[in-house]
N, C-alpha and C positions, 0 to 999 in steps of 0.2 A: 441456388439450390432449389430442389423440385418441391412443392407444397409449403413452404415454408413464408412465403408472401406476405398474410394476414400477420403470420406471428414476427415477423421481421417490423411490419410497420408499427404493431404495439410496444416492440423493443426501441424503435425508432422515438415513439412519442416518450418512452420512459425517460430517453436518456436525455430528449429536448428538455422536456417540461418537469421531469423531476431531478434529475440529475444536474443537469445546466442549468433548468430554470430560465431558459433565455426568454429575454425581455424587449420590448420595441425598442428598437433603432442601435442597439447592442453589438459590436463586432463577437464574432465568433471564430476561435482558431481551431483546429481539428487537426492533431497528429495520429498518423494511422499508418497501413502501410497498403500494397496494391492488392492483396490477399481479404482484405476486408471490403473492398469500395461497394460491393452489394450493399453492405449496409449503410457506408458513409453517402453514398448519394442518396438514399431516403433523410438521413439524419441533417442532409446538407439543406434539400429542400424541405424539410420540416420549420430548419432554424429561418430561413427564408417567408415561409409560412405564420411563423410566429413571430414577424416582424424583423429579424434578424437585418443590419444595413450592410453588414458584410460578414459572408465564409471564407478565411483563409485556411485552405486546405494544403497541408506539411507533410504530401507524400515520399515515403520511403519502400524499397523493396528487399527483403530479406537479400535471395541472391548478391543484390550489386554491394550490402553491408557486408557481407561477409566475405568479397570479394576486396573490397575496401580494406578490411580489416587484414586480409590475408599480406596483399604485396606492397601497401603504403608503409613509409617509415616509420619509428615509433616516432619520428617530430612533425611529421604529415599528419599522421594519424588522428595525434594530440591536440594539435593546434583545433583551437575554435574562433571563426574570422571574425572580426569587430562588427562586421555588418550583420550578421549571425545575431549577436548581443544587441545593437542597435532597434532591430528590427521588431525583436520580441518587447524587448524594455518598451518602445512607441504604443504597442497594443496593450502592453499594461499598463502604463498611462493613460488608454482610454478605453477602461473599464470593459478587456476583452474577457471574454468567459474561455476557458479550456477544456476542451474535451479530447480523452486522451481514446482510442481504439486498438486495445492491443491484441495483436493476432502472431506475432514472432515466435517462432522456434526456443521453448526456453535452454535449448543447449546450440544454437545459431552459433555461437562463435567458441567452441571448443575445440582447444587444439591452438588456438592463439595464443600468442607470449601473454602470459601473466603481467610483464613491466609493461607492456604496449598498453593492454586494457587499463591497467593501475594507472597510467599516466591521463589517457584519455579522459579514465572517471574524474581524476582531480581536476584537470584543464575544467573538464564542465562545469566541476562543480563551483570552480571559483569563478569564471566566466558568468556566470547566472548566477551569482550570490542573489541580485537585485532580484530575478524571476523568483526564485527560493523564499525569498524573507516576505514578498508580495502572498503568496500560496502559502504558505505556514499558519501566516498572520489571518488567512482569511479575508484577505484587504479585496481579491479576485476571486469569482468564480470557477468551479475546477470538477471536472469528474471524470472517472476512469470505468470505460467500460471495455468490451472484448467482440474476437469473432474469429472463427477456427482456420488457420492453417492446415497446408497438408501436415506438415509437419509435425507442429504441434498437437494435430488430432491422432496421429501416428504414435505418436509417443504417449499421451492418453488410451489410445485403442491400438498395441502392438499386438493383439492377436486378430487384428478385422484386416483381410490379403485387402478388398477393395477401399481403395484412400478415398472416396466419394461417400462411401458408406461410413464412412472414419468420422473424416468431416459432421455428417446430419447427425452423428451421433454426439458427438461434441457440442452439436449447437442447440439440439434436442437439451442436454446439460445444460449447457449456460444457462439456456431461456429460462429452464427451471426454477436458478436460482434468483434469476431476477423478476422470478413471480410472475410474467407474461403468460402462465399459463392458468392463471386466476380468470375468474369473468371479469373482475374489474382491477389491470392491475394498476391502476394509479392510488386508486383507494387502498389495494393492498399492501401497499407501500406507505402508503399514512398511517393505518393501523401498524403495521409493524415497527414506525417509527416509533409510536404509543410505547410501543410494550418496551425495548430499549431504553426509552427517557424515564420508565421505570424505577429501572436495574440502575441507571445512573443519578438519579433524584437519591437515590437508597446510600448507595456508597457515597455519597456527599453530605448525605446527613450523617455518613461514619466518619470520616474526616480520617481513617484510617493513615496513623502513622507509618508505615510498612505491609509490605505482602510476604507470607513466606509461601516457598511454593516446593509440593515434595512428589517425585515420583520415582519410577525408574530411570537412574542419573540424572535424577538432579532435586540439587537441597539448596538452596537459594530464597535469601533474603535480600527484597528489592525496597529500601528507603522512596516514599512520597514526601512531596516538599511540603511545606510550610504553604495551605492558602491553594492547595491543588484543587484542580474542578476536572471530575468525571464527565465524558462526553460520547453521548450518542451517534447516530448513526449521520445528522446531518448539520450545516452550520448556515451560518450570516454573512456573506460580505459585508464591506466598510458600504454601504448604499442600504443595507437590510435585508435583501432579498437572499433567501432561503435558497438553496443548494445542499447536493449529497453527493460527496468525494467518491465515495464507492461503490461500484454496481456490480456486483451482490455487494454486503455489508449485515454481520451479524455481529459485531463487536461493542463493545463501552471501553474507552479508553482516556486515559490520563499520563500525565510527564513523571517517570522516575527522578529520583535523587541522583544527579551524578555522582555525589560523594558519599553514598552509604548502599550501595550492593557488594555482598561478598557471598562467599559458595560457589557453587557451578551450576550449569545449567546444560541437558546435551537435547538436539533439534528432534523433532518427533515427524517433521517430511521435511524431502529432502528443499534445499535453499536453489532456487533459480535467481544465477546473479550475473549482470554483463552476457548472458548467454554462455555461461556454464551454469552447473549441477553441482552443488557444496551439500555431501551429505554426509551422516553420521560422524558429526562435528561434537567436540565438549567446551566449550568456556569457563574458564576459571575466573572469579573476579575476585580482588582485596579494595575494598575502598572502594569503591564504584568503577574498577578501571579493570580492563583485560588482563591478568597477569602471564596467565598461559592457556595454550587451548592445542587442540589435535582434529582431524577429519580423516577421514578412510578415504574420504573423496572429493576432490578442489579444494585441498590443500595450500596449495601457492593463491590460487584467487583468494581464499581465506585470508590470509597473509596481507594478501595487497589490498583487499579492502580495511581491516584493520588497523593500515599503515596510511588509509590514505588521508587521516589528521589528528589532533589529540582528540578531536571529541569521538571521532568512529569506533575508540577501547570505549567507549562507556556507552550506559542505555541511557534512550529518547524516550522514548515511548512503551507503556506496558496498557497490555490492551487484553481483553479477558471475552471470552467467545465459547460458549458450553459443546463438549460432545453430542448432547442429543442435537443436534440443528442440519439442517435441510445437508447443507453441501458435507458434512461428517456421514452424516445417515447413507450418502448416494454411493459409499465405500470407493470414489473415487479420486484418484491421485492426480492435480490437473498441472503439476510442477510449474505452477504459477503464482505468483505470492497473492497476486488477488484475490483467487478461488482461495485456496489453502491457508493462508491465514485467518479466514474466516470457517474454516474449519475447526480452529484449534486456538488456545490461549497460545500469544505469540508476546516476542517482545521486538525491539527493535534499538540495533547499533545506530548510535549518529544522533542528529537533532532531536531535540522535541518540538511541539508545538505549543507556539507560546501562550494558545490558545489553553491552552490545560492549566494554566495560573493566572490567578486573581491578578486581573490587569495585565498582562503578560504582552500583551499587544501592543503598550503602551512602556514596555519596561527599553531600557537602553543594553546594550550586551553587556556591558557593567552591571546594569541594577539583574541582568539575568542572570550572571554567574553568581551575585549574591545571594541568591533565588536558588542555585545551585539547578537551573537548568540547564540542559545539556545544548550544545552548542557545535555545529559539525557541516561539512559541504556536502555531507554524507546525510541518509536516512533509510537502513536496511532493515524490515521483517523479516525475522525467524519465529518458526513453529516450535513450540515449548510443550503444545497439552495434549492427552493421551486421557484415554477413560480412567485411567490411573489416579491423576493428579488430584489432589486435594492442594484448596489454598486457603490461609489462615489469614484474619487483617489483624492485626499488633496495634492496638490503640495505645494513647500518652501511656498510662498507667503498663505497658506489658503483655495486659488483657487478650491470647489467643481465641479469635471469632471465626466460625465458620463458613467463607466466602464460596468453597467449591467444596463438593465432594464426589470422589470418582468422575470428578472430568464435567459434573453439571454442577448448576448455581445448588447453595444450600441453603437460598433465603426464596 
């Protein structure tokens, strides 16, 4: 894109040096697709630059996936080759860093059988247990950044006729929220991390036994474990080295209670999943588990990711992100969970991170279900918060404290 150069290569250094964090002599894997490579070849030769001994770069192109997904069978489809497994497992073995580039269409594969996708998600998911429990635990370096699609800038900007102009508008956004439009944004990024470890030093000094959380549609109470640890924006591999999962990132988050959410909860934007659209969705829980739920739209993918094992009925992850913040304020809808969950308090079906309990990293799936973490092949955000929401933290004694009010912190 035209003028965009200078601020590509600052988003370039973000993603090397604060997101990755790449370190001399480090392998580096880079999934992306052919819609991004303006950027992934700055970020290729950056990691190069920073010493990087190897890029492996995991191109995919929207078209030929959606072509894939169209005339393959559901056991073609499904299947994930051993060499597939092999090859990843090898690089995480030797302390490969992830960077992930997402630019797909979040409604790419609409119109595809529900069973075919359902099936596909769980093959992966149990196919890459080893990648999953690696990444969770923090053991590997990991961050997920973005870069506009026709598509997806079209679907963000459906009233702009020129896709060109869609596009710099989209990427005009992103850049925003990843601060590149700062004079210094690596620094800005540090300071922001400041302010986060906060909000998270705070709620750890509450030890807060439960969240309730009330707005329009939805009255829910979310159980925290025993020995939970609130966490900001960025973390540690098992070597020490500092990394930040997510580029943008406005949240503090910790592991629900599998076994004490009840009420309902209904999504506040809509959910991009597999490449559909799941919106205006309700969730019922008893016990920390799904009892019933409804959608007006991606119903069946609702279904099948809900199905696709015992821990995907319950929450992982609850994660707490104020309305006044950069990507809420930009009144823009990026139907991306990246952008959009850092828009809004969200929650999330499926795993937790073990990373959110005291030793957790260290615990056995035994000692974690007695921990009552959640546990899943799965790990979906959805959006929960609305300038509405006010949320309450339930100390030992009962005690309701003021965590949010009208959608912002109230501490």
């Amino acid at each position: 894109m035209k003028n965009f150069e200078e601020k590509l290569d600052k988003y370039a250094e973000i993603i090397v040096k604060i997101g990755a964090n790449v370190q001399s002599g480090q392998k580096v894997w880079i999934n992306c697709t052919t819609d991004s490579l303006t950027l992934v070849y700055k970020v290729t030769e950056l990691a190069y630059k920073m010493g990087a001994s190897e890029v492996n770069v995991k191109l995919s192109d929207d078209k030929l996936t959606r072509l894939h997904a169209e005339y393959q069978s559901k056991e073609v489809y499904s299947n994930i080759p051993k060499w597939a497994v092999d090859e990843r497992n090898d690089y995480l073995d030797n302390n490969v860093v992830f960077i992930h580039i997402l630019s797909s269409s979040p409604n790419l594969l609409a119109g595809i059988d529900p069973k075919k996708i359902g099936a596909h998600t769980k093959n992966v998911g149990e196919a890459f247990k080893y990648y999953r429990s690696r990444i969770m635990n923090d053991i590997n370096s990991w961050t997920i950044a973005s870069y506009p699609s026709e598509n997806w800038a079209k679907l963000v900007f459906p009233e702009e006729k020129d896709v060109e102009i869609a596009k710099e508008k989209l990427l005009t956004e992103i850049l925003k929220t990843v601060r590149v439009d700062k004079r210094d944004p690596v620094q800005a990024w540090h300071e922001h991390h400041k302010t986060l470890s906060e909000k998270a030093d705070y709620l750890n000094k509450k030890s807060y036994k439960a969240l309730h959380y009330k707005s329009k549609g939805t009255d829910l109470t979310v159980g925290l474990p025993k020995n939970h640890i609130w966490v900001a924006a960025g973390s540690k591999n098992a070597k020490g080295t500092e990394f930040l999962p997510n580029m943008p990132t406005e949240e503090v988050f910790t592991a629900g209670d599998k076994y004490r959410v009840d009420g309902y909860v209904s999504n506040k934007k809509p959910l991009s999943y597999r490449g559909n659209i799941i919106d205006n969705f309700k969730l019922t829980f008893k016990d920390g588990k799904v009892v019933d739920f409804e959608a007006e739209e991606g119903y069946e993918i609702l279904k099948q990711l809900l199905e696709t094992d015992e821990g995907s009925k319950r929450i992982g992850e609850v994660a707490l992100v104020p309305n006044d913040s950069p990507i809420s304020n930009s009144g823009l809808l990026y139907y991306q969970t990246l952008f959009d969950e850092n828009a809004a308090n969200h929650l999330a079906l499926g795993a937790a991170y073990p990373t959110n309990v005291k030793n957790g990293i260290n615990m056995s799936e035994e000692e974690l279900e007695e921990a009552h973490v959640n546990q899943s092949i799965s790990h979906v955000d959805f959006m929960v918060g609305d300038a509405e929401m006010d949320i309450d933290g339930i100390t030992e004694d009962g005690t309701k404290e003021p965590v949010f009010r009208n959608g912002n912190w109230a501490f």
